[in-house]
C-alpha distance (Angstrom), angle and dihedral (degrees) to the residues before:
residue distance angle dihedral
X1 . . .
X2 3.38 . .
X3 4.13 120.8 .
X4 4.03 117.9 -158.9
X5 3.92 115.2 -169.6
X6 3.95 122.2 -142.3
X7 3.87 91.0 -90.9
X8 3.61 92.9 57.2
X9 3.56 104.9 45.8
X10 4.06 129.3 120.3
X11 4.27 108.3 -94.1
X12 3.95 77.5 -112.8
X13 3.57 97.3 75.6
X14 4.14 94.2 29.0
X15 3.89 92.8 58.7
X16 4.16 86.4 67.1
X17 3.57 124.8 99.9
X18 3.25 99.4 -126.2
X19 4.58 100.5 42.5
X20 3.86 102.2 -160.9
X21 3.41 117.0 -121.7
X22 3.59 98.5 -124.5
X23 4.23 137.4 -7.0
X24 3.74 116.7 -150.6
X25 4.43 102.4 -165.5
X26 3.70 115.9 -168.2
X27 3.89 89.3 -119.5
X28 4.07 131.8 18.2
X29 3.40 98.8 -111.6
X30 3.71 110.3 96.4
X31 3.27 106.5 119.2
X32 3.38 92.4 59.7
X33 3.61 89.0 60.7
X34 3.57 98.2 54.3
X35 4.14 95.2 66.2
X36 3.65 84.4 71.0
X37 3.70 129.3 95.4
X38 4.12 92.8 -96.5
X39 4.17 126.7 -166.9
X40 3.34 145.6 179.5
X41 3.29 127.1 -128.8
X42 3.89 121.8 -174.4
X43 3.62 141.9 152.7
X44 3.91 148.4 129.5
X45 3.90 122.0 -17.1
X46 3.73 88.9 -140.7
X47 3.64 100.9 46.5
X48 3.89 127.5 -173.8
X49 3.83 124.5 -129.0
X50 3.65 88.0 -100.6
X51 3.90 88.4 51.0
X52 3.55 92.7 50.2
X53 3.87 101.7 44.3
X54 3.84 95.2 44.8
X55 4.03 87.0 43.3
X56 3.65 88.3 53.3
X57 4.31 103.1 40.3
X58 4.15 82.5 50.3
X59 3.80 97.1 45.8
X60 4.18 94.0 40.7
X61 3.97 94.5 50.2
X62 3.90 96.0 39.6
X63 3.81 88.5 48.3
X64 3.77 90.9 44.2
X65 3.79 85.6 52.8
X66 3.96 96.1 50.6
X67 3.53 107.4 -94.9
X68 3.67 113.9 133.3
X69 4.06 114.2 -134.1
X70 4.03 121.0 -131.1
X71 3.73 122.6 -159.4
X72 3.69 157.6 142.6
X73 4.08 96.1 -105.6
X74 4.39 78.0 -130.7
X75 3.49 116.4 159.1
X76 3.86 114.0 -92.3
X77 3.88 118.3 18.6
X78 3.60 96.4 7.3
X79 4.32 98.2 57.8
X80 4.05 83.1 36.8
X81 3.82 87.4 67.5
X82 3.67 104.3 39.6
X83 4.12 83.3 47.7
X84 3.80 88.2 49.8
X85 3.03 100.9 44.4
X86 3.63 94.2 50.8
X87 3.97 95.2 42.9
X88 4.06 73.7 56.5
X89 4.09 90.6 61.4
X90 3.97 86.0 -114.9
X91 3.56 142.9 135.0
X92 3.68 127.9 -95.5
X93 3.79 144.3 174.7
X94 3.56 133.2 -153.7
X95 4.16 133.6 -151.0
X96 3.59 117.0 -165.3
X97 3.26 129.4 -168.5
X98 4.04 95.6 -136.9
X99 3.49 142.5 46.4
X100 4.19 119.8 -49.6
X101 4.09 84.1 -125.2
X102 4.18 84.8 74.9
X103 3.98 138.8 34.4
X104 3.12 114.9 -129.2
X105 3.54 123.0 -131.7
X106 4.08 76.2 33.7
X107 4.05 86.9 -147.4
X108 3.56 87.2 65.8
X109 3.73 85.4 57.4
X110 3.75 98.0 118.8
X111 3.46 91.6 44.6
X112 3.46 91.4 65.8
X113 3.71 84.3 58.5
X114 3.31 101.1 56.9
X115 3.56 90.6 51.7
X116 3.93 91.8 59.0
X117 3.90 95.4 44.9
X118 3.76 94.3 43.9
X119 4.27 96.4 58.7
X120 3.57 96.2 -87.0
X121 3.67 137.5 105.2
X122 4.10 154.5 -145.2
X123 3.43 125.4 -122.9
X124 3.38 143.1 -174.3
X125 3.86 139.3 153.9
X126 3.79 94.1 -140.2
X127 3.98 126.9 83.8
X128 3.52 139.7 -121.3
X129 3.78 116.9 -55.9
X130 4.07 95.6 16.8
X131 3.64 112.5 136.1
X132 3.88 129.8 -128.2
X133 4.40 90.8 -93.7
X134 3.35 111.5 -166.1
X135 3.94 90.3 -115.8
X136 3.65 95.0 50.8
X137 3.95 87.0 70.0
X138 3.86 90.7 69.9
X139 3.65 102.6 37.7
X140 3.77 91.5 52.1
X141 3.58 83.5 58.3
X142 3.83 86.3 72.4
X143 3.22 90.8 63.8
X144 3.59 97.5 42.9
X145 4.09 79.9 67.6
X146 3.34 104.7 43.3
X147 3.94 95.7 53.3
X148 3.65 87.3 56.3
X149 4.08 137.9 60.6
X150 4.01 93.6 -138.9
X151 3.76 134.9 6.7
X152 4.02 124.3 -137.1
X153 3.64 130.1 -152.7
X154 3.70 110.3 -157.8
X155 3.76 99.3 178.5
X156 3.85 129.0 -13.0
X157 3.56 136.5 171.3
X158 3.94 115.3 -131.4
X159 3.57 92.8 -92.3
X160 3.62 105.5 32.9
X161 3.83 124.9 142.7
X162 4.06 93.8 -124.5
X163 3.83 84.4 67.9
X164 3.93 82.9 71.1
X165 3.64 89.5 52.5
X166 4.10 91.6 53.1
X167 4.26 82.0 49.6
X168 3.86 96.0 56.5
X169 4.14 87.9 40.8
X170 4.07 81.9 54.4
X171 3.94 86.4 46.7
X172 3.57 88.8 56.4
X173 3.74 102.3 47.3
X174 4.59 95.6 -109.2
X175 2.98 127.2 123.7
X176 3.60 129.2 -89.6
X177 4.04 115.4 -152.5
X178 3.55 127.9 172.7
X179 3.56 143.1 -168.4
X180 4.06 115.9 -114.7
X181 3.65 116.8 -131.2
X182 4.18 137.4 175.1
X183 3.42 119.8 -40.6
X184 3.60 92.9 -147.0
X185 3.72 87.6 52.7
X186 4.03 122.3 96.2
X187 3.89 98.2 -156.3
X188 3.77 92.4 53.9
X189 3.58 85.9 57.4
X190 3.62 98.9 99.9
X191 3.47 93.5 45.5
X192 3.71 96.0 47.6
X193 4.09 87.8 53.9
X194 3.60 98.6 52.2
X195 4.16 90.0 54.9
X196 3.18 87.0 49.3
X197 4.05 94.0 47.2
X198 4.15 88.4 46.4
X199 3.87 110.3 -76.4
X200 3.49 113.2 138.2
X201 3.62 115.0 -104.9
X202 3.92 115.0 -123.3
X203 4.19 128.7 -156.6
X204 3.19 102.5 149.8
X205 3.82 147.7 25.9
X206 3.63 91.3 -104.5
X207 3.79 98.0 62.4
X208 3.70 92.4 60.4
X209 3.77 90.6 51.1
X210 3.63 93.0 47.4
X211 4.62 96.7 41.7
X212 4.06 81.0 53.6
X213 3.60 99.5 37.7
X214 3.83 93.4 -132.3
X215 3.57 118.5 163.0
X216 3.90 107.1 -157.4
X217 3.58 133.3 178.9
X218 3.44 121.1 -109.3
X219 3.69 124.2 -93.4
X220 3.65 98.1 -93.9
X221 4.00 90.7 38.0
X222 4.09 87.2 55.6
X223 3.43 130.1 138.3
X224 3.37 116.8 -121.6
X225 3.60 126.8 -158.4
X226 3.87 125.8 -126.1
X227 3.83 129.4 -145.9
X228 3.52 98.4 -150.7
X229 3.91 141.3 -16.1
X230 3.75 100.3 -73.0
X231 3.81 94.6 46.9
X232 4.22 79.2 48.8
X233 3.59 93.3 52.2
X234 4.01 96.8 45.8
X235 3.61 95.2 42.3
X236 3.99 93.2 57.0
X237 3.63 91.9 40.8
X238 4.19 87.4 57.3
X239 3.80 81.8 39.5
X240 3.75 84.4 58.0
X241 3.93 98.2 56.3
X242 3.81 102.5 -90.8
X243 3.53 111.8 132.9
X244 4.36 98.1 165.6
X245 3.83 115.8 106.5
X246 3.89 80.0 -156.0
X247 4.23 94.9 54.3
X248 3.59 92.0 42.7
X249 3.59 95.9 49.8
X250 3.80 84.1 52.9
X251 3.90 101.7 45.1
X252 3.72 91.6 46.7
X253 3.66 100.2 61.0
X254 3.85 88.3 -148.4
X255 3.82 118.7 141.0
X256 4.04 109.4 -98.8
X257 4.03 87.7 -114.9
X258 3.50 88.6 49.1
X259 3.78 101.4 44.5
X260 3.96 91.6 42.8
X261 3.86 87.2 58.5
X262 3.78 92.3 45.5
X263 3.86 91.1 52.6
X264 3.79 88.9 46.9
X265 4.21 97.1 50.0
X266 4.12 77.6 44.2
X267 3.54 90.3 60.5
X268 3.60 114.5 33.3
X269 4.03 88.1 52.2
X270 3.68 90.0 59.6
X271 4.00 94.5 -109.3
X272 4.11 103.1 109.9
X273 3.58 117.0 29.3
X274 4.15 129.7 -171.0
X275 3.61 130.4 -94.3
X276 3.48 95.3 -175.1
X277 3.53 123.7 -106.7
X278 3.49 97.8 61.1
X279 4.29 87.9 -68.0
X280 4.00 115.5 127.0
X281 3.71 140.2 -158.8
X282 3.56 133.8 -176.6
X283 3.90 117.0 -80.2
């Protein structure tokens, strides 16, 4: 665990009205998160299929594309796109509302794994041993903002805690964009009312590329994020053009033990996948 005070802080989190006093991340390597393309993606606890599906297709392609995902690690939309995103071979970061010692939902406990062994991290702003208050759900929301350069609503009931999310992206001048649903539908609601207030309405990948005037690689061109300097090194060789187990173990320099656990972390978190052969290519 890492613990940065108020002084030391990215400008992200210092430009909101209320500066936390501290952030405790998971790992140490936030900053290097935040040169990416970053969004947030929030919606309902109890989503719908439709919630779920267009939650996942939008949080799969952007992460496929390089844009790393920020949420709440919530039940419903918010574990659909950290899950997506991963499935994706991307990059995503978690706020809790709790102390790093626990996940919180605790079923979502080995999601909060994954996060941490795929390049990503957990956050939160509260120590060790605080528990999941009531009123730390909306002021992590803050944060969920300020770590990212626009905030999505993918489906949200009229009085759904995401909506408090789009209000502190509004606070800090981002855009809010969110996903229309069915009229006739009470937990698109919330999403409905915000298009109608000004968000930008989103179908398709391209929209939220084009509202936050990203321009992003494409999928095969993506960057992909590494957990350390051996995954770094073995990713940009592959980048490179060599494919041979053999070759790479060579042009790394790493220690067989320790290049045959890189290339297994590569793999199992979706970033590296097998030719055959012993031959690899980026995920």
């Amino acid at each position: 665990m890492v613990t940065l005070t108020q002084n030391s802080l990215p400008v992200e989190l210092k430009r909101l009205p209320q500066v936390p006093n501290q952030l405790y991340l998971s790992d140490g390597h936030l900053e290097d998160l935040l040169i990416h393309p970053r969004l947030a993606i929030v919606g309902s606890r109890k989503a719908t299929p439709y919630g779920r599906a267009v939650t996942a297709k939008l949080a799969s392609e952007l992460a496929a594309r390089g844009v790393i995902i920020v949420s709440g690690l919530a039940l419903g939309v918010d574990s659909i796109a950290h899950a997506s995103c991963l499935d994706a071979g991307g990059t995503t970061i978690a706020v809790l509302p709790c102390g790093l010692d626990r996940i919180y939902p605790a079923t979502h406990t080995d999601l909060g794994r994954r996060i941490i062994k795929s390049g990503g991290m957990i956050v939160t702003e509260y120590p060790k041993q605080t528990e999941p208050y009531q009123s730390n759900f909306l002021a992590r929301n803050r944060i969920i903002a300020a770590l990212s350069e626009g905030v999505l609503v993918t489906e949200a009931a009229a009085r759904s805690g995401s909506l408090n999310t789009a209000s502190h992206a509004l606070d800090l001048g981002l855009p809010v964009l969110a996903v229309p649903g069915n009229i006739t539908s009470p937990y698109s609601e919330g999403c409905n009312n915000l298009i109608k207030a000004g968000a930008i309405p989103v179908t398709s990948t391209d929209d939220v590329i084009k509202a936050l005037s990203w321009k992003l690689a494409n999928a095969e061109d993506r960057v992909i994020i590494a957990g350390n300097e051996a995954e770094r090194t073995v990713l940009e060789l592959i980048k490179q053009g060599t494919s041979d187990g053999n070759t790479l173990l060579v042009l790394s320099k790493l220690e067989t033990s320790e290049f045959n656990r890189t290339l297994t972390m590569l793999e199992i978190t979706g970033r590296i996948r097998p030719l055959g052969a012993n031959h690899w290519s980026l995920a």
